[in-house]
C-alpha positions as CSV (number, residue, x, y, z in Angstrom):
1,X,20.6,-4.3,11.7
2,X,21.6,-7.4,13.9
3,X,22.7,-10.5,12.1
4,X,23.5,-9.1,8.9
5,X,26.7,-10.1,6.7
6,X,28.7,-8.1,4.4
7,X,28.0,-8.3,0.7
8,X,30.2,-5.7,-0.6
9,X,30.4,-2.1,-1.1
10,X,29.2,0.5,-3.9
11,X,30.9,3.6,-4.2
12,X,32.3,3.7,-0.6
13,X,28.6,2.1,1.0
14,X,28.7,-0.9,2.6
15,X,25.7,-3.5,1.6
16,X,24.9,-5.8,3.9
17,X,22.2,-8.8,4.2
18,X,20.5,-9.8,7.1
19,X,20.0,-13.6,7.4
20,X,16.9,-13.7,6.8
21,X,17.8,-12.8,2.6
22,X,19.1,-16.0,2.3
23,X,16.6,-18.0,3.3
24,X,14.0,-16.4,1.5
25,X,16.7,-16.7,-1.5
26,X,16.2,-20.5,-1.2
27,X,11.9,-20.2,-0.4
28,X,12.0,-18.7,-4.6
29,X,14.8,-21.3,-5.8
30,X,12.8,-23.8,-4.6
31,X,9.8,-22.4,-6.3
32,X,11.7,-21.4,-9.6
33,X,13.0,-25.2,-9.5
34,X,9.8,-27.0,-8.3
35,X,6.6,-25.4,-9.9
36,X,7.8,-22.6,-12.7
37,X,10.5,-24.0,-14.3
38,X,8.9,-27.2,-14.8
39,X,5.7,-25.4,-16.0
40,X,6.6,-23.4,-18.7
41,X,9.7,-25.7,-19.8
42,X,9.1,-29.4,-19.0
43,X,10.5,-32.5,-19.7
44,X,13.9,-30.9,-19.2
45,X,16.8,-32.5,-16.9
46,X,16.2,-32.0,-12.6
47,X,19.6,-30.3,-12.6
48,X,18.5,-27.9,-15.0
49,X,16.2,-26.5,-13.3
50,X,18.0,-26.3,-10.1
51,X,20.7,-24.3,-12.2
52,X,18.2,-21.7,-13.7
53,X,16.3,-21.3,-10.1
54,X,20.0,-20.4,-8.1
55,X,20.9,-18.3,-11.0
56,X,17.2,-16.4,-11.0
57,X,17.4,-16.4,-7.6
58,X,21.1,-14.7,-7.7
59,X,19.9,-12.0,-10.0
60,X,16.4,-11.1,-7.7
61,X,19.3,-10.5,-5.4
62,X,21.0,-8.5,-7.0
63,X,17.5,-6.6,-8.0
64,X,17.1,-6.1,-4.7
65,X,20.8,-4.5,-4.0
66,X,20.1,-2.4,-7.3
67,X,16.8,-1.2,-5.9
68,X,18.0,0.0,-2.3
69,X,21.3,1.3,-4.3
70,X,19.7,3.7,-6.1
71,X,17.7,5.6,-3.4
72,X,22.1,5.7,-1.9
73,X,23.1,7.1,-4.6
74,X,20.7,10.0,-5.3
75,X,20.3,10.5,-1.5
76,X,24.5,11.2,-1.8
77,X,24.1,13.0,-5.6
78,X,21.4,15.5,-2.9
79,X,24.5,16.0,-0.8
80,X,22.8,13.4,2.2
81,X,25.1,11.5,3.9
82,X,24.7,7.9,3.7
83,X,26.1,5.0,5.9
84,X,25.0,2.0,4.7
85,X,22.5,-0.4,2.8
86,X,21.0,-3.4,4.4
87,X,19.0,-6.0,2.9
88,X,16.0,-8.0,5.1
89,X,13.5,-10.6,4.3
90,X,10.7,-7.9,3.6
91,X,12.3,-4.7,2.4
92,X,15.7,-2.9,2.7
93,X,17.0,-0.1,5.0
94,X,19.4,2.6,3.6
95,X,20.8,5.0,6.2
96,X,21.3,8.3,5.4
97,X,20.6,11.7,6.4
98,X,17.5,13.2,6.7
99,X,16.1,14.9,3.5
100,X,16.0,19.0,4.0
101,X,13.3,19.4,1.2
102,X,9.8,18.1,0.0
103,X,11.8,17.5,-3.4
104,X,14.9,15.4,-2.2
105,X,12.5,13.7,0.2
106,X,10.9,12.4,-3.8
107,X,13.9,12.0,-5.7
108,X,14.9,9.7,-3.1
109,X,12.0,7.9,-2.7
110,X,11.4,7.1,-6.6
111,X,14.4,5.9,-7.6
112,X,14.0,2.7,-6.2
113,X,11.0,1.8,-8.1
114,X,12.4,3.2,-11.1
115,X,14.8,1.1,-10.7
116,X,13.0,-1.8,-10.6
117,X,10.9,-0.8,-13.2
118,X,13.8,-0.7,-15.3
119,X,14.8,-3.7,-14.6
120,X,11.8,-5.4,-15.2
121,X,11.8,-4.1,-18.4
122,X,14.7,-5.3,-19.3
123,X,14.2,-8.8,-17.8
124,X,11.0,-9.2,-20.1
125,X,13.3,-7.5,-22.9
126,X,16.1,-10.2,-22.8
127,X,13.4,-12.7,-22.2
128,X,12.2,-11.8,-25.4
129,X,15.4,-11.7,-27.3
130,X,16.2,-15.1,-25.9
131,X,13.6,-16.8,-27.1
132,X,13.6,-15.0,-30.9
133,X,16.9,-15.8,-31.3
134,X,18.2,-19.0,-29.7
135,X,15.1,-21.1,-28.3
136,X,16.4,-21.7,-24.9
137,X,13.3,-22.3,-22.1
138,X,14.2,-22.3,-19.3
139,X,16.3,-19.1,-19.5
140,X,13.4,-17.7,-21.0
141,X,11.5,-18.7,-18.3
142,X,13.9,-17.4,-15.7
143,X,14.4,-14.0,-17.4
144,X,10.6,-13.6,-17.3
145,X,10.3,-14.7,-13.8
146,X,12.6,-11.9,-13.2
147,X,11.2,-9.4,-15.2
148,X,8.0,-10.0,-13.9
149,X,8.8,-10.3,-10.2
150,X,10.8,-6.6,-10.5
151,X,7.4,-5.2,-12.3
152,X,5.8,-5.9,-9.6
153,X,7.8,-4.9,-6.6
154,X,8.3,-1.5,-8.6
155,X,4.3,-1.2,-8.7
156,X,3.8,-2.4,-5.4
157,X,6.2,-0.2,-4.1
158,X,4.7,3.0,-5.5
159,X,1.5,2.4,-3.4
160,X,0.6,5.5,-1.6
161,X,1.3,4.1,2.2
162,X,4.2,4.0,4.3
163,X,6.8,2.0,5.3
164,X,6.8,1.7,1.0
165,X,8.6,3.9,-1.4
166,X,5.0,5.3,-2.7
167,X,4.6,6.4,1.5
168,X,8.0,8.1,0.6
169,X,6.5,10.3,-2.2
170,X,3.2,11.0,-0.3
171,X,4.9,12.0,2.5
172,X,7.2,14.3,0.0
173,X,3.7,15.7,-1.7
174,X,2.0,16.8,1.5
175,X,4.8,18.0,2.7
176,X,5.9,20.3,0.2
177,X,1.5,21.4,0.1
178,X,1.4,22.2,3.7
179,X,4.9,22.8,4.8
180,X,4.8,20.6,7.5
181,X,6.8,16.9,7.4
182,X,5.7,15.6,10.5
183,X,1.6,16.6,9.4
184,X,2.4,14.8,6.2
185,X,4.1,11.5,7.9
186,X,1.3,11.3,10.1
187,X,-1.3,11.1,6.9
188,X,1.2,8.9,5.2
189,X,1.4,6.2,8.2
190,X,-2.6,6.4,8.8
191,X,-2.8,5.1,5.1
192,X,-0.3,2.4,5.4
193,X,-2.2,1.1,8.7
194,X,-5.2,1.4,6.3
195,X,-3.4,-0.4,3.4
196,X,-1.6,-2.9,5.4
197,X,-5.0,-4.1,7.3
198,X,-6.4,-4.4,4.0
199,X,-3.6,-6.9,3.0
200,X,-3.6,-8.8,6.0
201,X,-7.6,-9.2,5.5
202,X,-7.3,-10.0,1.3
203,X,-4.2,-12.6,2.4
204,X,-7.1,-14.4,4.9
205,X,-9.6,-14.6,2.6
206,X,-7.2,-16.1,0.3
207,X,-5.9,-18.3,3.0
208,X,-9.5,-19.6,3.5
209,X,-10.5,-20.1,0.1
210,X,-7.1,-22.5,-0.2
211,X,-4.9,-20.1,-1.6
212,X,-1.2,-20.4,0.1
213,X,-0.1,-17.3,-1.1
214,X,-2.7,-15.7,1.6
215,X,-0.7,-16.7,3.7
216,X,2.2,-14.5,2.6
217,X,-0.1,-11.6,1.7
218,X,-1.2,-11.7,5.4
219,X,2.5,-11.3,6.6
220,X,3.6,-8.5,4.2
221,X,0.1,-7.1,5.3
222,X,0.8,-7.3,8.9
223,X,4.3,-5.9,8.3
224,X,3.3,-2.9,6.0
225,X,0.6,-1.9,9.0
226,X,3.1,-2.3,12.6
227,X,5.4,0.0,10.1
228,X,3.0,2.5,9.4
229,X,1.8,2.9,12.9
230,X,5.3,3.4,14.1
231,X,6.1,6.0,12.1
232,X,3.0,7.6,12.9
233,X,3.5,7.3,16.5
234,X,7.3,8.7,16.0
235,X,5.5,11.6,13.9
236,X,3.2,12.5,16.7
237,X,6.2,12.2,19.1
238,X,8.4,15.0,17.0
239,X,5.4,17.0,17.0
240,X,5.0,16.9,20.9
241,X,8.6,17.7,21.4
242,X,9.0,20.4,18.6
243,X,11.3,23.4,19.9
244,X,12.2,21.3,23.0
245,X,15.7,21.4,23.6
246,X,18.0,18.5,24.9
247,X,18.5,20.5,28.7
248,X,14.7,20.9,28.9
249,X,14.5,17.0,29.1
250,X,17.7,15.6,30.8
251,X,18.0,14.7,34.3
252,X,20.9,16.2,36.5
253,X,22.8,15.5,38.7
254,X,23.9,12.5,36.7
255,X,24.3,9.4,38.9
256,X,27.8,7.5,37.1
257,X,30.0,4.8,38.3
258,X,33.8,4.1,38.1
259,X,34.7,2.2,35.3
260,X,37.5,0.6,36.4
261,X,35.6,-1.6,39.2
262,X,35.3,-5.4,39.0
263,X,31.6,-6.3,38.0
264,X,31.1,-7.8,41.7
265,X,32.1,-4.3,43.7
266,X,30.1,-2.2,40.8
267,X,26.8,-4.5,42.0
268,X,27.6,-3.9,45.3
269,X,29.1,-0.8,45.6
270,X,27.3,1.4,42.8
271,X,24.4,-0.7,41.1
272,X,22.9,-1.3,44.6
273,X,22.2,2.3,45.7
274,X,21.6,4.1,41.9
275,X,18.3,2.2,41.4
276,X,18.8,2.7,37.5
277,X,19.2,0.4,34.9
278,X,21.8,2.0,32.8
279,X,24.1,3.9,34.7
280,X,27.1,6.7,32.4
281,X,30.6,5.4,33.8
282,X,33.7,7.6,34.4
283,X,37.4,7.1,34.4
284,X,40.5,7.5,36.7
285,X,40.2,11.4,35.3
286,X,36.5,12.0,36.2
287,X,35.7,11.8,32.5
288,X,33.0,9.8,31.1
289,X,33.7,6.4,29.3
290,X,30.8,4.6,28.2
291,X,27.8,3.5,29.6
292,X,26.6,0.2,31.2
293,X,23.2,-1.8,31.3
294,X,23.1,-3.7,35.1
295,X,21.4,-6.2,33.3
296,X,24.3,-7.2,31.4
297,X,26.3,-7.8,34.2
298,X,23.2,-9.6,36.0
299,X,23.8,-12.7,33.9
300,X,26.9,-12.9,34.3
301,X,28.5,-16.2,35.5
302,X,29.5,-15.3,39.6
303,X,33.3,-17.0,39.2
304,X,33.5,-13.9,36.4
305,X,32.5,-10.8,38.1
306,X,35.6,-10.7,40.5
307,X,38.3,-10.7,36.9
308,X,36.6,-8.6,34.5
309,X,36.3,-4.7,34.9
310,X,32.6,-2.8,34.1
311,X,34.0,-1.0,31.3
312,X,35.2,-4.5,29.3
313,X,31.1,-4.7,29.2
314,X,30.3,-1.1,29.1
315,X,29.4,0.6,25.6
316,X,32.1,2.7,24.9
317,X,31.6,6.6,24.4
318,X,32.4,6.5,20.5
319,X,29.4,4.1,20.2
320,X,27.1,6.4,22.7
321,X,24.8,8.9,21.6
322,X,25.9,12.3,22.5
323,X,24.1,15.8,22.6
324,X,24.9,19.1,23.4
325,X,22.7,21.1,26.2
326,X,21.1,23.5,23.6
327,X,20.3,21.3,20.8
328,X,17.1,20.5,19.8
329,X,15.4,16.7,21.0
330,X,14.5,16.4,18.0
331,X,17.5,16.4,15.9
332,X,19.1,14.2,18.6
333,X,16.4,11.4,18.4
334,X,16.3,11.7,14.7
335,X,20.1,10.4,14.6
336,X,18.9,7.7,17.2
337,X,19.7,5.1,14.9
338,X,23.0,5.9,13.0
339,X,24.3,6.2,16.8
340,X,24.7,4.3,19.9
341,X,20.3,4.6,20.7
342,X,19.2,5.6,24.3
343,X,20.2,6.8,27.0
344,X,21.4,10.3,25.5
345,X,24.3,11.5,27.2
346,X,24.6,15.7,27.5
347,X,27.9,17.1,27.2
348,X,28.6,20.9,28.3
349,X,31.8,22.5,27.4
350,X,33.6,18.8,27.9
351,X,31.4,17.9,30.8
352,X,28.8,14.9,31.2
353,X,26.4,17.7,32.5
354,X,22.7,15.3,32.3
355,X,21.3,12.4,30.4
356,X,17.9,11.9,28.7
357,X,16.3,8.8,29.3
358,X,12.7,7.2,27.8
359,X,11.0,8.1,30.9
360,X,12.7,11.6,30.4
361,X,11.4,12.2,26.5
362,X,8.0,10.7,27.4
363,X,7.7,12.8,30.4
364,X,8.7,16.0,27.9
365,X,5.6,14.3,25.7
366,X,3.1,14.3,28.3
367,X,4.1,17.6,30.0
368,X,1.6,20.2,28.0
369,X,4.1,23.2,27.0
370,X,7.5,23.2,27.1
371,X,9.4,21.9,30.3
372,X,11.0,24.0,32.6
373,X,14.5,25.2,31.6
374,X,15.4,24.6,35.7
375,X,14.7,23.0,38.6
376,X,15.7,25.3,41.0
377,X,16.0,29.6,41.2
378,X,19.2,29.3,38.7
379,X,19.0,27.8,35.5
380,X,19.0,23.9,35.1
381,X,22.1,25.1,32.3
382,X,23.8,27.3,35.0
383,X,23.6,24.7,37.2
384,X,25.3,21.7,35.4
385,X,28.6,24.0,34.4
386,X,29.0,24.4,38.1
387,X,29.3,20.5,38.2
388,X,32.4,18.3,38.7
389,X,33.3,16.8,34.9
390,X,36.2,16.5,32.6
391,X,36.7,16.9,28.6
392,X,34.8,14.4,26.7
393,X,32.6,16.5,24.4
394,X,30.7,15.1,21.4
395,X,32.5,14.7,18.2
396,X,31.3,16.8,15.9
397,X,30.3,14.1,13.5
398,X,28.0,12.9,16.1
399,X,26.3,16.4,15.8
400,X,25.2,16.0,12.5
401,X,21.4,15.0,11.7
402,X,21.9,11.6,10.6
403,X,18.7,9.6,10.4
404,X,17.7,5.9,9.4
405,X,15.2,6.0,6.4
406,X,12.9,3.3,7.3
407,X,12.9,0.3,5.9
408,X,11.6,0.3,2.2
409,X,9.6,-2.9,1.1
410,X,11.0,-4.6,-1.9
């Protein structure tokens, strides 16, 4: 995710926070310091309660980290592979591998509200102890806070509707009754749409009646809903391209551009004539480098064009997403976001052989049936290994089915 700062790493992972954590860090300090703190302890020193809100406010964070950690950890005890963990305002996004089974798909999913769970618990727990034994308020009162707040996001969280963890184990459930994940992601993002616009409709009653926190409910309600009907949408696209394969969708001849042009003779020279807005480039050797989006170059400043080359604006080929002729769409659009996103570039035998653009995989969606294999009497396949290319092929971790799971609300 964009903007997001390192916190640390867990076992290897690396846990990251986007900016909008920290802000929304301050939004409960400044309600811990200014409304609960004050409520259940009062008459005690400003600077006190400023103290006890950063600290309860460091330890929701950490919450937070423990929650999305946990779904790592069991995803990597399943033998998944996972990249990273990344913290958001709303939720939290742990990349890993796609689960195989109806059963690692649940383990996964309810270990983070477990973990909160736990940890609300034992929150209320120390609470407890605090107060029996030594008297102090407002670290009573924080601890609660804390306890509470994690009871809650595990509870919330094990709602049956995606984008939340409880989605997760519906998803897991109808998948392992009917054998079919994208059937059962499909029910599970029709009832977060229902759940979310539910939310978004309690939140404006609230907000009507005079009740700020509406206005929040609304949001998370709104969010909860554009999630669910994305994953629905990307559930009805895997269905429409199921047993399609990568050279049923690409477009050949590939159109590519020399990377070692100045930006100024690339616009005129190559930009001008392809009529495409990302175009795969190629070096000295004929083999491909990276890609480029013409819009990038577009804006840049005109006394710059004639000193840098394409390529030092190009995304380089480690960062591209590469595919092999014969393997399925699917599996390469799954691994969309652990790679470099469209366009795909195809690789055959160490040649740049086609590339699969949007218009390509929504023109594969509309098309009932599979697409044609070729465009002409030989095979589209046939075809491309006749073409001019060089040795560039896909590394082989780029093969693997790595997928984003999407964002879990904490």
């Amino acid at each position: 995710m964009r903007g997001s700062i390192l916190l640390g790493t867990v076992r290897g992972m690396a846990v990251r926070a986007h900016w909008s954590v920290p802000l929304i860090m301050l939004l409960f300090a400044y309600g811990l310091a200014t409304r609960t703190l004050p409520g259940y302890a009062p008459g005690q020193a400003p600077v006190l309660y400023a103290i006890g809100a950063v600290v309860g406010a460091a330890l929701l964070l950490v919450s937070l980290v423990v929650h999305e950690v946990a779904h790592a950890l069991v995803a990597r005890r399943a033998g998944l592979s996972v990249q990273d963990v990344t913290l958001w305002a709303l939720g939290g996004l742990t990349r890993m591998e796609r689960p195989t089974t109806a059963r690692v798909a649940f383990t996964v999913a309810v270990s983070g509200p477990l973990a909160s769970l736990f940890l609300g618990g034992l929150g209320l727990g120390a609470a407890y102890g605090v107060r029996a034994a030594l008297g102090w308020r407002i670290a009573v009162a924080v601890l609660g806070w804390l306890g509470g707040t994690n009871l809650l996001l595990g509870v919330f969280n094990l709602l049956p509707a995606a984008p939340l963890d409880g989605g997760r184990l519906l998803l897991a459930v109808l998948w392992w009754r009917t054998g079919d994940r994208d059937r059962a992601q499909r029910a599970a993002g029709r009832a977060g749409q229902v759940l979310g616009t539910a939310l978004g409709v309690l939140g404006w009653l609230a907000f009507v009646k005079g009740m700020t926190g509406g206005l929040w409910l609304m949001v998370v309600g709104m969010f909860v809903a554009a999630a669910a009907a994305a994953e629905r949408r990307w559930a009805e696209l895997a269905t429409a391209l199921r047993g399609v394969r990568v050279s049923q969708a690409m477009t050949t001849p590939v159109v590519t551009g020399p990377d070692w042009l100045t930006v100024d003779r690339f616009l005129t020279e190559v930009a001008a004539q392809a009529r495409h807005s990302v175009l795969p480039l190629v070096d000295f050797g004929g083999r491909p480098s990276g890609v480029v989006r013409l819009s990038r170059l577009a804006v840049l400043p005109a006394d710059r064009r004639e000193s840098l080359r394409v390529r030092d604006l190009a995304t380089p080929l480690s960062r591209c997403t590469l595919a092999a002729p014969e393997e399925p769409l699917n599996s390469v659009l799954e691994r969309l976001a652990t790679g470099g996103g469209l366009p795909i570039l195809v690789m055959d035998d160490g040649r740049l052989c086609g590339i699969v653009t949007a218009h390509d995989i929504d023109r594969c969606r509309r098309r009932p049936g599979h697409p044609p294999l070729a465009r002409s009497p030989r095979t589209r396949l046939q075809a491309l290994r006749s073409l001019r290319g060089s040795r560039a092929g896909p590394r082989q971790s780029q093969r693997r089915r790595d997928a984003g799971e999407p964002g879990h609300l904490l």
